[in-house]
C-alpha positions in Angstrom: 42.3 32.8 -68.9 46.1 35.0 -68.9 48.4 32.9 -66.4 51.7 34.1 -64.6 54.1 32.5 -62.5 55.3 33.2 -59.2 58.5 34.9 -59.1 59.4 33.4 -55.5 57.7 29.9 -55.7 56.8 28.9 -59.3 53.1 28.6 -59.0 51.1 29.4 -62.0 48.0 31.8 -61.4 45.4 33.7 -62.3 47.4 37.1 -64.0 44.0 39.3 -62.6 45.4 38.2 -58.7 47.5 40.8 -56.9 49.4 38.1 -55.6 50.5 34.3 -54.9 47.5 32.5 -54.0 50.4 29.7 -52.4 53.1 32.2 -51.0 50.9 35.1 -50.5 54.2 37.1 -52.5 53.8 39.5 -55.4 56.0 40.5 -57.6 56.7 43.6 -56.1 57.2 43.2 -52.5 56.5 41.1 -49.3 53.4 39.0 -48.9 50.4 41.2 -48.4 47.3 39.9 -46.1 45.1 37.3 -48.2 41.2 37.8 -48.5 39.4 36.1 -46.0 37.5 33.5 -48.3 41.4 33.0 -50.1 43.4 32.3 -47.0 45.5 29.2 -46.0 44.3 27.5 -48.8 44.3 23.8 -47.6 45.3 21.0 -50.3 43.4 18.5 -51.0 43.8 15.3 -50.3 45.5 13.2 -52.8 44.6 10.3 -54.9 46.5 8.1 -53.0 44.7 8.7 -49.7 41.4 8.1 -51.4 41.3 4.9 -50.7 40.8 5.2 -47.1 37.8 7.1 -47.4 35.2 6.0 -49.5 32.3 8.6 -50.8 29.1 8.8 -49.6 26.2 7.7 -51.8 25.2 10.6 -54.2 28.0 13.1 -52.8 29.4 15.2 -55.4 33.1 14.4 -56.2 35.3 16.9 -55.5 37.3 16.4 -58.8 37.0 16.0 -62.6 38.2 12.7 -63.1 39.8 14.5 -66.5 41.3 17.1 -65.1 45.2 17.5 -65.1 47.2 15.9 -62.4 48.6 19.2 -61.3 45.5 20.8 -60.8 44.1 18.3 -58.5 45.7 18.8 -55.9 44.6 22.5 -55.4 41.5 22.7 -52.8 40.3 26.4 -53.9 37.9 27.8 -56.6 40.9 27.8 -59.3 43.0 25.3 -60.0 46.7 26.0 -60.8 48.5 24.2 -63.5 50.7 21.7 -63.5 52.7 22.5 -66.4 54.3 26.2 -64.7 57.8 26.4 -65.1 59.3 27.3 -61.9 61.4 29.8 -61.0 65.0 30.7 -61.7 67.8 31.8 -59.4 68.0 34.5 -61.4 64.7 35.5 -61.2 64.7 36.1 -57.3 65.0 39.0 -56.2 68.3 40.2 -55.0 69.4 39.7 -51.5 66.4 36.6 -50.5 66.5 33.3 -50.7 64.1 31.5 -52.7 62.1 28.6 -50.9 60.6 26.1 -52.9 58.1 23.7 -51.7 58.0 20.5 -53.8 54.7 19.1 -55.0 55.7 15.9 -54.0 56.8 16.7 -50.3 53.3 18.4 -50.1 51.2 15.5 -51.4 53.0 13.3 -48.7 52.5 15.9 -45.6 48.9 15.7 -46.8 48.4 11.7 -47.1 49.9 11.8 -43.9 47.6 14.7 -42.2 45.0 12.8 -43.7 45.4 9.5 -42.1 45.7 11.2 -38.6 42.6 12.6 -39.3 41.0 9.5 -40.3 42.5 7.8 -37.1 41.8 10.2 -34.6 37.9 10.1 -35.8 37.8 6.5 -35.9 39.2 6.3 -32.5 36.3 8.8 -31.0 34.0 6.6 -32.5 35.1 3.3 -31.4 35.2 5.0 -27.4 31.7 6.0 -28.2 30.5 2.5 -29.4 30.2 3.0 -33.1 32.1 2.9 -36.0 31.3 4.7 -39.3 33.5 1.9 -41.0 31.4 -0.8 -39.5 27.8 0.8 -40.7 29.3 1.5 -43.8 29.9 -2.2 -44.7 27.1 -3.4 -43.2 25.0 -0.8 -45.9 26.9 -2.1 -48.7 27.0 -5.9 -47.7 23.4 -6.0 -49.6 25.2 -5.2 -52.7 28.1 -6.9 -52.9 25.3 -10.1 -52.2 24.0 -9.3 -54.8 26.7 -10.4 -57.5 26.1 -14.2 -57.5 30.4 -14.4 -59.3 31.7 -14.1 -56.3 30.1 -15.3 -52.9 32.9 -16.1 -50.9 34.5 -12.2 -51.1 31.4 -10.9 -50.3 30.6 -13.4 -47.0 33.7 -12.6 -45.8 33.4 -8.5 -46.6 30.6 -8.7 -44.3 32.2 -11.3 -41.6 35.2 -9.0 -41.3 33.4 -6.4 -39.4 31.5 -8.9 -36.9 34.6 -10.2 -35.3 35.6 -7.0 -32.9 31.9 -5.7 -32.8 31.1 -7.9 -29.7 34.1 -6.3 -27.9 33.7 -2.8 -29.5 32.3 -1.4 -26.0 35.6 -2.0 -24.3 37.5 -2.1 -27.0 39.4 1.1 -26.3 38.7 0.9 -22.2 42.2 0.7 -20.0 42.4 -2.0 -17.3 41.2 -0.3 -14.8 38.0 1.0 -16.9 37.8 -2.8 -17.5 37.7 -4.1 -14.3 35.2 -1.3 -13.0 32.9 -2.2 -15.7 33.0 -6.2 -15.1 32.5 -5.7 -11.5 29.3 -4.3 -10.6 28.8 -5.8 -7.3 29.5 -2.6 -5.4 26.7 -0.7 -7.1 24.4 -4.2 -6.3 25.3 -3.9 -2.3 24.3 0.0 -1.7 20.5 -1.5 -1.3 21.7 -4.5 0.5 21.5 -3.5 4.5 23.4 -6.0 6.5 21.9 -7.4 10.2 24.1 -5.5 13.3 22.4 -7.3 16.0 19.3 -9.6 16.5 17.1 -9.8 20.0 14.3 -12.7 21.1 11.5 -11.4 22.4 11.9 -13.9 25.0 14.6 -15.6 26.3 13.6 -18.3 27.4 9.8 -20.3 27.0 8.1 -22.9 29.5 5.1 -25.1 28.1 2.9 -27.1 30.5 1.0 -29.0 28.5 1.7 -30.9 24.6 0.3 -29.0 21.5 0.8 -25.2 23.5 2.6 -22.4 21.6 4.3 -19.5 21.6 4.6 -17.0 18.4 8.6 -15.6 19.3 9.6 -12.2 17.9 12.7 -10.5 17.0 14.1 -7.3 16.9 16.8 -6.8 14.0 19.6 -3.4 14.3 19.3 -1.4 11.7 15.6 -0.9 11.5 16.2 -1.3 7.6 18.5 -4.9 7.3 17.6 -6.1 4.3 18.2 -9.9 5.6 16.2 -12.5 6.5 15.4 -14.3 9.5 15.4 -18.1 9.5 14.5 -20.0 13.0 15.6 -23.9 13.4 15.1 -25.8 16.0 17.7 -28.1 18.1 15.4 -31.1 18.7 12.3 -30.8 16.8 10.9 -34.1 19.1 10.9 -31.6 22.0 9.5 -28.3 20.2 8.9 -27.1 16.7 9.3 -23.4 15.1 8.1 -22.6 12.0 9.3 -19.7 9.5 7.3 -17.4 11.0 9.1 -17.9 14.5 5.9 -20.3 15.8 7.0 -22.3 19.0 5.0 -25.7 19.6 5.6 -28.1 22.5 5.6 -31.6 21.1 7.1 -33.9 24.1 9.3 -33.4 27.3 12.6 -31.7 27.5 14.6 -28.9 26.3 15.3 -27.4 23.0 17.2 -24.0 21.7 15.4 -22.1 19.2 18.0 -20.5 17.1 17.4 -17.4 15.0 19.7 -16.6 12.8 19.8 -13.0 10.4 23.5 -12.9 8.7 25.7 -13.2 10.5 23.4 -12.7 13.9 22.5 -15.1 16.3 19.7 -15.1 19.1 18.6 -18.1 21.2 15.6 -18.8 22.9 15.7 -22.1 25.5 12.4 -23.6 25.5 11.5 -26.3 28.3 8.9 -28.3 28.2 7.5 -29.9 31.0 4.3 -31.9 30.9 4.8 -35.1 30.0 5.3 -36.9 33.3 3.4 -36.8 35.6 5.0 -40.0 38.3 8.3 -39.7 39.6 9.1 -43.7 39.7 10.0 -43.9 36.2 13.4 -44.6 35.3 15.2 -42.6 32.0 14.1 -44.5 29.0 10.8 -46.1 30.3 7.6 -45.2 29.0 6.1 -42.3 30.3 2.7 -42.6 32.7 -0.9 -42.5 31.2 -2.4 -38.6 32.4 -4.9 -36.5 31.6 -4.2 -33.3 30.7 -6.3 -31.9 33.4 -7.9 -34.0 36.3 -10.4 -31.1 37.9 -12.3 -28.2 36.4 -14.7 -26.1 36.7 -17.2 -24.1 34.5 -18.4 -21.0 35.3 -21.1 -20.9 32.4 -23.0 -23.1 30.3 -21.8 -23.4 26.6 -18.4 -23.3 28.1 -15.7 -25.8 26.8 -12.6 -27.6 27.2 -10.6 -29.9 25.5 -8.8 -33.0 27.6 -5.8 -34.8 26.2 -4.4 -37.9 27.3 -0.2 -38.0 27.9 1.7 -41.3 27.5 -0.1 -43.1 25.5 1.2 -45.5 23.1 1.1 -44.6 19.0 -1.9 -45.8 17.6 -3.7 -46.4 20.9 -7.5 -45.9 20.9 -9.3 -43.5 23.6 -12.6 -44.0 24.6 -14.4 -41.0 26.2 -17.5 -41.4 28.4 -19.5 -38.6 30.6 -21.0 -39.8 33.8 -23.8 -37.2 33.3 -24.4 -35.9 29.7 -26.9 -33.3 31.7 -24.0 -31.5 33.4 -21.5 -32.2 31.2 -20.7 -34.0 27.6 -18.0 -34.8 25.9 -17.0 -35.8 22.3 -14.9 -38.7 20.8 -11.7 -36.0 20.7 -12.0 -35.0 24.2 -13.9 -31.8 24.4 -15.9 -30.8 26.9 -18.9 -28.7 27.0 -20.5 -27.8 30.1 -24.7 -28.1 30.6 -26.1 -27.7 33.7 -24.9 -27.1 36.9 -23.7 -29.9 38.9 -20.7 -32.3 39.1 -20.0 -35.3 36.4 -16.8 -37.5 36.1 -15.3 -37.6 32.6 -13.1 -40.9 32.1 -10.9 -41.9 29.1 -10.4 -44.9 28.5 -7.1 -46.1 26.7 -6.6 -49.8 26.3 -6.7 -51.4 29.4 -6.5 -48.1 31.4 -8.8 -45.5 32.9 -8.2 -42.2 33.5 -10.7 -39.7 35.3 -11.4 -36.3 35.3 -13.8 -34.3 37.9 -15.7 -31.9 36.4 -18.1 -28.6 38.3 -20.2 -26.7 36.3 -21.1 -24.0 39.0 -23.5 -21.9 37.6 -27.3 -21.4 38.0 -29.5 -24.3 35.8 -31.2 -22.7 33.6 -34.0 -25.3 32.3 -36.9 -24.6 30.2 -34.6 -24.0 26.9 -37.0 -24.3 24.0 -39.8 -22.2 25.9 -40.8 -18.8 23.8 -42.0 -15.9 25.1 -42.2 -12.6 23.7 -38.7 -10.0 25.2 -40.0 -9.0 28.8 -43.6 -8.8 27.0 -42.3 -4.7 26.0 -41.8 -2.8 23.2 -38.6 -0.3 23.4 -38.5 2.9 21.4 -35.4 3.8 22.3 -31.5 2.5 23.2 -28.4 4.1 24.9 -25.3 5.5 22.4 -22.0 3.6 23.2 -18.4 4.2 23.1 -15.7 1.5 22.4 -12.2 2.2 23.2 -8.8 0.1 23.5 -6.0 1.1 26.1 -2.9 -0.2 25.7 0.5 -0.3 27.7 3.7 -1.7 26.2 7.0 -1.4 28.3 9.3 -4.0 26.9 9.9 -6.0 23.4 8.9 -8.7 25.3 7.9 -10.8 27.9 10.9 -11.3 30.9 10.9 -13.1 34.3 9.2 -12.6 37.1 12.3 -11.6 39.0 13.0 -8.8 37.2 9.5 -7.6 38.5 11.5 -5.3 41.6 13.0 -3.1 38.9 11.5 -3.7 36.0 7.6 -1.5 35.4 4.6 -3.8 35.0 2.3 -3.2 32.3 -0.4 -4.7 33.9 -0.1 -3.2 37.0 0.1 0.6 34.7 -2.4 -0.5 32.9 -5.0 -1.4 36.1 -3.9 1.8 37.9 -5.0 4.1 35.0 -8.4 2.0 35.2 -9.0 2.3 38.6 -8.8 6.1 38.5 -12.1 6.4 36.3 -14.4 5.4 39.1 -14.5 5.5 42.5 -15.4 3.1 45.2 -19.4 3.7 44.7 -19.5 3.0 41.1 -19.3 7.0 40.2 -17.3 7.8 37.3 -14.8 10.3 37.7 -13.6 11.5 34.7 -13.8 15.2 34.6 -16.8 16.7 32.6 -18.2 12.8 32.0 -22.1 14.1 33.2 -21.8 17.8 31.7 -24.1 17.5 28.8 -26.7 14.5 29.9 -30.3 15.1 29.2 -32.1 14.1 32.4 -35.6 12.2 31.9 -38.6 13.5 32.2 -41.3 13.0 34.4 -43.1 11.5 32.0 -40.6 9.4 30.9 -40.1 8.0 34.3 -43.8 7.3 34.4 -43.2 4.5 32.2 -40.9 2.8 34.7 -44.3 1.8 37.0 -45.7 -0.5 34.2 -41.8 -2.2 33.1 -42.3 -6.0 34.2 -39.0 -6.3 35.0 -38.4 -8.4 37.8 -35.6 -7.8 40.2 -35.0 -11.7 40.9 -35.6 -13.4 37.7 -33.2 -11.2 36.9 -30.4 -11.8 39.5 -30.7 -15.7 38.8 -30.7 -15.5 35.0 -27.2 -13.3 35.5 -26.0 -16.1 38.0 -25.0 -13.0 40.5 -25.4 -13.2 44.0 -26.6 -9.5 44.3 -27.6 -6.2 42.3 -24.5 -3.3 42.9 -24.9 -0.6 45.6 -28.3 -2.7 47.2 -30.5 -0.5 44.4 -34.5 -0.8 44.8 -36.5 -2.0 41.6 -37.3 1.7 40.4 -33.2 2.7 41.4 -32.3 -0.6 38.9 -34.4 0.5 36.1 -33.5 4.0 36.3 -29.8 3.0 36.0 -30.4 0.6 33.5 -32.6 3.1 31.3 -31.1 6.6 31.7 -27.5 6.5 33.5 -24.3 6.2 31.6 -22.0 3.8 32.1 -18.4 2.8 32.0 -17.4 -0.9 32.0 -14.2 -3.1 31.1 -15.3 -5.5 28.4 -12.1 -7.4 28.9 -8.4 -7.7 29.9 -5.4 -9.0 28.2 -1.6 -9.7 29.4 1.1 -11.9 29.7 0.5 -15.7 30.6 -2.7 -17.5 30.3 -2.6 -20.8 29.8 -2.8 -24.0 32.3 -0.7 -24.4 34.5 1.7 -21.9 36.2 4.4 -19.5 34.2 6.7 -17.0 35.9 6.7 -13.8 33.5 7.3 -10.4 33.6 4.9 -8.7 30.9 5.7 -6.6 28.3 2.3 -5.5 27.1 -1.3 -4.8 28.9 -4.4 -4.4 27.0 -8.3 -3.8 27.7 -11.3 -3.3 25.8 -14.0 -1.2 27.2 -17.7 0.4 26.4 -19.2 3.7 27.8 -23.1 3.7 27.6 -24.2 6.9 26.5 -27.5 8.9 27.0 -29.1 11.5 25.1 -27.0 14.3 24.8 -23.6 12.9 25.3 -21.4 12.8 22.2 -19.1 10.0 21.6 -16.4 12.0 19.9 -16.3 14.4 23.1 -16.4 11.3 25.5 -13.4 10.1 23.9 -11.4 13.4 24.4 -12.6 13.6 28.0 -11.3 10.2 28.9 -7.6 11.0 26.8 -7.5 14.2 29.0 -8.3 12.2 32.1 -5.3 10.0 31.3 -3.2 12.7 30.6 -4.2 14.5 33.8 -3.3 11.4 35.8 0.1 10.6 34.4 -0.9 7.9 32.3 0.5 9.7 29.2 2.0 6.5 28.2 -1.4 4.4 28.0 -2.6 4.3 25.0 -5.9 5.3 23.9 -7.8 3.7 20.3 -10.7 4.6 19.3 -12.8 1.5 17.8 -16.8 3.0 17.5 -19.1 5.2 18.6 -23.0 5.4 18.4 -25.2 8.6 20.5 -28.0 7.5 21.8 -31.9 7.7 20.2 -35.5 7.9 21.5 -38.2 7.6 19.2 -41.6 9.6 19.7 -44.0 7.8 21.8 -47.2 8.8 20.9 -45.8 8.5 16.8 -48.8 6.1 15.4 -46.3 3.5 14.6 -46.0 3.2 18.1 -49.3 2.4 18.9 -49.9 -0.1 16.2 -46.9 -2.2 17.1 -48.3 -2.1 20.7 -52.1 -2.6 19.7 -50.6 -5.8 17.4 -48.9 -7.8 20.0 -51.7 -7.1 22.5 -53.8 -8.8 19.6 -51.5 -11.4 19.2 -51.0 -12.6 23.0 -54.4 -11.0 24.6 -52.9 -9.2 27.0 -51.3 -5.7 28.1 -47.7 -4.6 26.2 -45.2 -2.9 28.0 -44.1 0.2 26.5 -40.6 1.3 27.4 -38.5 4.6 26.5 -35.1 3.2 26.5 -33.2 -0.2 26.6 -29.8 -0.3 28.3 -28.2 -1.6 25.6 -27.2 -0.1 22.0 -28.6 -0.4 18.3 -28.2 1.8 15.0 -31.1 3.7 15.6 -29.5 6.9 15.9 -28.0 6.4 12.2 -30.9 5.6 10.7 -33.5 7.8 12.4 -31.6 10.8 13.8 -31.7 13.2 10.1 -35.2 11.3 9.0 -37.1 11.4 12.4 -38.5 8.2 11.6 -39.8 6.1 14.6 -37.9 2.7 15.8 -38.9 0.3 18.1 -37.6 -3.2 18.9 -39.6 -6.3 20.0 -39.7 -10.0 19.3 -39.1 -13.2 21.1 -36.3 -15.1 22.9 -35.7 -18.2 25.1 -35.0 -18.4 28.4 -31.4 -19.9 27.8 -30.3 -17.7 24.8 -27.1 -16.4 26.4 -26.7 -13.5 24.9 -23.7 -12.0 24.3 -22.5 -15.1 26.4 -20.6 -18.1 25.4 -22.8 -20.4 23.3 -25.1 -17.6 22.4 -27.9 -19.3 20.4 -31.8 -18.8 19.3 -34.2 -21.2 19.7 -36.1 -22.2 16.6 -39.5 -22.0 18.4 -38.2 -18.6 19.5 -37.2 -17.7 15.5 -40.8 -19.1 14.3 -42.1 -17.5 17.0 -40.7 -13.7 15.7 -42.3 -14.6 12.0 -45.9 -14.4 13.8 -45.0 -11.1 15.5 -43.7 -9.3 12.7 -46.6 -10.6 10.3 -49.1 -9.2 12.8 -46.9 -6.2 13.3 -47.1 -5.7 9.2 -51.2 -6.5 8.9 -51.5 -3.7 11.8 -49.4 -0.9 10.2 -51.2 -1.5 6.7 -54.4 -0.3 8.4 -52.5 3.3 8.9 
């Protein structure tokens, strides 16, 4: 390859080039405009700046390790030589300067363009958390381990790296990027929601009797406070409180029930006063031997009532003894359980002490408890729907006192108002479109009501009442019993009810009530006619909850399954079955029969005293034994058909 020399800077090129692949100067003039693929040529980097930068395994070296120094250091597809003379002064051209570069002032520029390069990268990849220095040693580290000469060089080769790679994250961070990263307690707080304010639901509590309690809410501000609530007691020998904010009375006096939520505070001051009942003790004498309660009185049989003795010594023994087990008994903890009617004396002994408690049990005696017979001697082929709602009135987070009663609203009151506006005074109920859609009886249904053996005073006694409603004739009594809807308060619910007297203002009124449904009343639509009747009487703030609903069911009377249960009991007992068409109360008969059509009836036996529905609702075992010998007779009769 011909060579020539630059006339302006002394680099030797290829003689076929138009002009200076350095200067971009020819011979003949000023520098003309390079080819694209020929411009800036950039130098390579030297051989002292190698070091720095080791090759990656199986890359291509960029230069012939026998190559001239001089050519080296050219980047492009030629190399120039080393060996060019360089031009004269009296080769320039007249009137110009020559200006040139020397090699060695351009192998320094580029060592030190180099090494900014090299810098610049290693500090982006340090702020990025890796460093291309680091992974290269830790590839190579296998093979320096690998000469066995010289362990120590190659231990510490790969140690070197390890001692700023459990800082390298914030290696390059300022102090402020420092602290915001060590300090992450801010981000941590954003779900924490601290406690503004914290209410009792009551402020203050009275217990009249050892072993009550009282479960104590609270209301925390914001809705969303993240904190907890912790409850403590000032004398736990007075009153108790558990986590869950339970209050127990455990001896005379006053205690604060503190709840605390962060920084919140709400106290409750609990008195209790029970525990004597004399007024000649002095402060620090024992307190008098009591009873609990010295007089009560059951309403119903099965009832019960446990009797605690106040004052006694630890450890002391109680005897308990019933003057009459026949009207009343008691147990060896106290608890009563009313019998028969009539009055008994209950004492407790307690060391040398007797205490005495009178006890009534006025209701009617119902004797004869173990005697079967078969349900009213019937067979029923047919039971009322039913309806069972809640109402419910709330006015206040809590329970207040009774003084505030002249400007605070009652609850119970709301709540009795709203019930009072479903009937009137004769028992009618007046919710609008209530009878709309009833199914009257027919004749012959009624016909059955001359053969029903119920009886009018057997009837009255077993209830305990002193008289039927509205002064209703027997055929009046069945007829509302069999096909007339009804609407009756199952039970009512607010503020105090325990022994003893309690001044409150209630915060919340509930009742639970059943509407007795004949055929063609829907339960669904019941239950939107009784809402609208609220609403239509201002009671928009009551409540309404919908708990079940059954519509009532009749089964076919002449259906052969009839007859054969009636033909099988009057086998059985050898005498006439009554056959009714309804029963006043309610059963899933509807369910089961409505879409199949399949005949129900209902008989069987029962004792006198079975209470139903009643505290200490039982079934005699004669009674149970005595159902086995029905339904057997019932199942040989129907496998004749």
């Amino acid at each position: 390859m011909e060579l020539k020399t630059c006339e302006y800077c002394g680099t030797a090129y290829d003689a076929r080039l138009r002009q200076c692949p350095l200067c971009g100067r020819t011979a003949a003039g000023p520098a003309a405009p390079a080819e694209p693929e020929r411009t800036s040529p950039v130098p390579e980097k030297s051989a002292q700046s190698a070091p720095a930068e080791r090759p990656a395994p199986g890359r291509r070296l960029r230069q012939d390790a026998g190559a001239p120094k001089a050519a080296r250091g050219y980047a492009g597809k030629r190399l120039r030589t080393a060996s060019a003379p360089q031009p004269s002064d009296a080769q320039s051209a007249p009137g110009e300067a020559v200006y040139a570069i020397p090699k060695w002032m351009m192998t320094v520029l580029c060592v030190i363009l180099g090494a900014a390069v090299l810098g610049g990268a290693l500090l982006a990849f340090s702020r990025l958390g890796w460093s291309p220095l680091y992974r290269e040693t830790t590839v190579e580290a296998p093979v320096q381990a690998a000469e066995p000469a010289q362990p120590e060089p190659e231990q510490a080769t790969v140690q070197q790296p390890a001692e700023p790679a459990q800082p390298d994250e914030n290696r390059y961070m300022n102090e402020e990027d420092q602290k915001h990263d060590q300090t992450p307690e801010p981000e941590q707080n954003e779900s924490s929601v601290s406690c503004t304010s914290l209410t009792l639901s009551a402020p203050t509590v009275t217990f009249e009797e050892a072993g009550r309690f009282f479960n104590i809410t609270f209301t925390r501000t914001p809705a969303d406070c993240t904190e907890s609530v912790a409850f403590s007691s000032s004398d736990e020998t007075v009153a108790t409180v558990s986590e869950q904010g339970k209050i127990i009375a455990v001896n005379a006096g006053s205690a604060v029930i503190t709840a605390q939520c962060g920084e919140q505070t709400a106290q409750c001051l609990v008195t209790c006063d029970f525990a004597y009942v004399g007024t000649g003790a002095a402060e620090g004498d024992p307190a008098e031997l009591a009873l609990n309660k010295d007089d009560l009185t059951f309403m119903n049989a099965g009832e019960q009532y446990t009797l605690s003795v106040t004052g006694a010594p630890d450890g002391a023994k109680i005897t308990w003894q019933s003057s009459d087990e026949s009207i009343v008994t008691v147990s060896e903890n106290g608890v009563l359980t009313a019998k028969g009617k009539g009055t008994a004396t209950v004492k407790a002994a307690v060391d040398d002490s007797e205490l005495t408690c009178i006890v009534r049990c006025n209701f009617e005696d119902r004797s004869g408890e173990g005697e079967c017979t078969i349900s009213n001697s019937d067979v029923t082929m047919g039971v009322k729907g039913l309806l069972y709602v809640h109402m419910k009135v709330k006015t206040a987070p809590g329970d207040a006192h009774s003084m505030y009663a002249a400007i605070a609203p009652n609850p119970a009151w709301r709540l009795v108002q709203a019930l009072a506006s479903m009937k009137d005074a004769d028992g009618n109920i007046t919710i609008d479109g209530f009878y709309d859609d009833i199914i009257p009886p027919s004749e012959h249904d009624l016909s059955f009501l001359e053969q029903d053996p119920f009886d009018p005073e057997a009837t009255r006694k077993y209830l305990g009442i002193r008289e039927f409603t509205g002064g209703q004739t027997k055929r009046e009594l069945l007829e509302s019993l069999y096909f007339k809807p009804t609407c009756n308060i199952c039970g009512l619910t607010s503020g105090f009810q325990g022994d003893g007297s309690k001044t409150v203002l209630p915060s919340e009124a509930s009742v639970k009530m059943d509407f007795r449904l004949v055929p063609g009343m829907d339960p669904q639509k019941i239950f939107q006619l009784v809402r609208a009747h609220l609403d239509k009487h201002g009671f928009t703030d009551v409540e309404l909850i919908w708990d079940s609903g059954e519509p009532a069911f009749r089964s076919n009377l002449e259906a052969p399954f009839t007859k054969a249960v009636v033909s099988a009991l009057e086998k059985l007992y050898d005498r006439p079955v009554a056959l009714k068409v309804s029963s006043g109360g309610t059963s899933p008969m509807h369910t089961f029969c409505h879409k199949t059509n399949i005949p129900a009836g209902m008989f069987g036996a029962s004792s006198a005293t079975a209470n139903i529905h009643a505290p200490n609702e039982h079934l005699a075992c004669d009674a149970f034994i005595e159902m086995i010998r029905i339904n057997c007779a019932v199942m040989e009769e129907l496998s004749q058909y």
